[in-house]
C-alpha positions in Angstrom: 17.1 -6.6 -24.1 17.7 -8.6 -21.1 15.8 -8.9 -17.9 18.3 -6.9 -16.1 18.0 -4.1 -18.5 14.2 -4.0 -18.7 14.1 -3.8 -15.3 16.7 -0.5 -15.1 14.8 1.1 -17.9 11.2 0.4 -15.5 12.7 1.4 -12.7 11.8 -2.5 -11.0 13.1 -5.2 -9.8 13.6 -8.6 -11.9 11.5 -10.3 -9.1 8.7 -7.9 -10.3 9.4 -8.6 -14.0 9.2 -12.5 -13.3 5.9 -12.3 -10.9 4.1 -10.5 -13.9 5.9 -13.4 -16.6 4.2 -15.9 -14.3 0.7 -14.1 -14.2 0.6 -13.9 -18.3 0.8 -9.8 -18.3 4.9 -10.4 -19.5 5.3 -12.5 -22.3 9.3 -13.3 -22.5 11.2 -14.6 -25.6 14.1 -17.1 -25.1 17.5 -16.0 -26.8 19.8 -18.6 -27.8 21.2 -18.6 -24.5 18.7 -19.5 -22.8 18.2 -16.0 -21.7 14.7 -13.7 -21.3 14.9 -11.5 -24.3 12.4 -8.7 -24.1 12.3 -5.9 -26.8 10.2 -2.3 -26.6 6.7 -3.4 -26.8 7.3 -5.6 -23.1 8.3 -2.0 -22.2 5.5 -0.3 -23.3 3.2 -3.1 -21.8 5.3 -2.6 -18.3 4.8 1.0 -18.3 0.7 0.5 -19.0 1.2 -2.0 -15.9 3.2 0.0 -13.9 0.6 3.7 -14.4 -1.9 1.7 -13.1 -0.6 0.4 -10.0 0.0 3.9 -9.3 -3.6 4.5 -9.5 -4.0 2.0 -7.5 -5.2 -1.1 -9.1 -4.6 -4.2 -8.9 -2.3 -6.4 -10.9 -5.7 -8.5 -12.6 -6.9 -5.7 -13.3 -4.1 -4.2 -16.0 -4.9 -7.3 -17.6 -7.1 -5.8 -20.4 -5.1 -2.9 -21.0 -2.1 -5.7 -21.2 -4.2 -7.2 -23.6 -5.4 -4.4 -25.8 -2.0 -3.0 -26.4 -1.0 -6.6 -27.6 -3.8 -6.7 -30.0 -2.1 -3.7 -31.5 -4.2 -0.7 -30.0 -2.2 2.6 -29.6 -3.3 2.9 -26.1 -4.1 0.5 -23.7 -7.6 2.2 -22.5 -8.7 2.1 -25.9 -10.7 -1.7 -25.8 -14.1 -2.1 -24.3 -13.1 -4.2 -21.3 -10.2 -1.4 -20.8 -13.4 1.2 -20.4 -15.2 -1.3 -18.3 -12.2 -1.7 -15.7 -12.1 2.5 -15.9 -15.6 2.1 -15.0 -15.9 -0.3 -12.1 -12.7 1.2 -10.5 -14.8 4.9 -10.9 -17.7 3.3 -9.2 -15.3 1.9 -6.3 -13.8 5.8 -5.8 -17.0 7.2 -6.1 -18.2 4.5 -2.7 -15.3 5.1 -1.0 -15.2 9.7 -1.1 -19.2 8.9 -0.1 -18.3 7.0 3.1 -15.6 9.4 3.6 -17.8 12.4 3.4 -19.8 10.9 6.1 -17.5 10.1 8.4 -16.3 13.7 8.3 -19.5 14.8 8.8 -19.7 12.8 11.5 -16.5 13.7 13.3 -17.5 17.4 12.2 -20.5 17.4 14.6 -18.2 15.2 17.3 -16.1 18.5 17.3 -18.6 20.6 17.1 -20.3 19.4 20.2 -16.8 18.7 21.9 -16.1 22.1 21.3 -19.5 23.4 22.9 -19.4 21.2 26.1 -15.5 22.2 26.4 -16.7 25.8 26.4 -19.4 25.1 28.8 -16.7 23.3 31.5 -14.6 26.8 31.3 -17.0 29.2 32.7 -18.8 26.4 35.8 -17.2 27.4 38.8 -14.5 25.4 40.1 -14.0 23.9 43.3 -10.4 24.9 44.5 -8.8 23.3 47.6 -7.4 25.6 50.0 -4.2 24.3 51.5 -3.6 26.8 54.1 -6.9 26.3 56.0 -6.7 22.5 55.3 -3.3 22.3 57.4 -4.7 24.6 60.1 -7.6 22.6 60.7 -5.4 19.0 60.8 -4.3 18.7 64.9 
């Protein structure tokens, strides 16, 4: 298949298609013509490419799951570098949700004491101007 129809069938672009050609993770064939040619593996490979970024990583990253389904693997995840990028990416989640649970807990106890010094201002006794006896004391 062409470039054109690998991309429709990815749902990409052909900009996409040649930026992953040029990083190694797309290996295209020349047809006669001088045209990419691209067959159902480079599909397969895209789609490995393409689940990740969804998960968020990056493109050097899909690298070894590029790589594994190339060496013939029925799943890209299945190689020992594959685990390893599982792994590290686990690690980098695992980080962020802790710094996250703090700052909750942090802007929990912000509210919290917000909230009690708010409650505190609506019962002091407020100091109200009164108009009337302000204009009959002005000569």
């Amino acid at each position: 298949m062409r470039i054109g129809e690998l991309a429709e069938r990815a749902g990409t672009t052909t900009r996409a298609l040649r930026h992953y050609e040029a990083l190694g993770l797309l290996r295209a064939r020349r047809a006669g013509n001088g045209y990419r040619a691209y067959d159902e593996q480079d599909l397969r490979l895209l789609r490995q490419i393409q689940e990740l970024r969804a998960f968020g990583f990056e493109l050097a990253d899909t690298r070894p799951f590029v790589d594994c389904l190339r060496a013939g693997h029925p799943e890209g995840d299945s190689c020992a570098a594959s685990l390893e990028v599982y792994r590290r990416k686990l690690a980098e989640l695992d980080e962020c949700i802790d710094r996250l649970a703090e700052v909750r807990e942090r802007l929990g106890s912000q509210l919290a004491r917000a909230e009690r010094t708010a409650a505190q201002g609506a019962s002091a006794p407020r100091c109200q101007f009164d108009c009337e006896a302000s204009e009959r004391s002005t000569p």
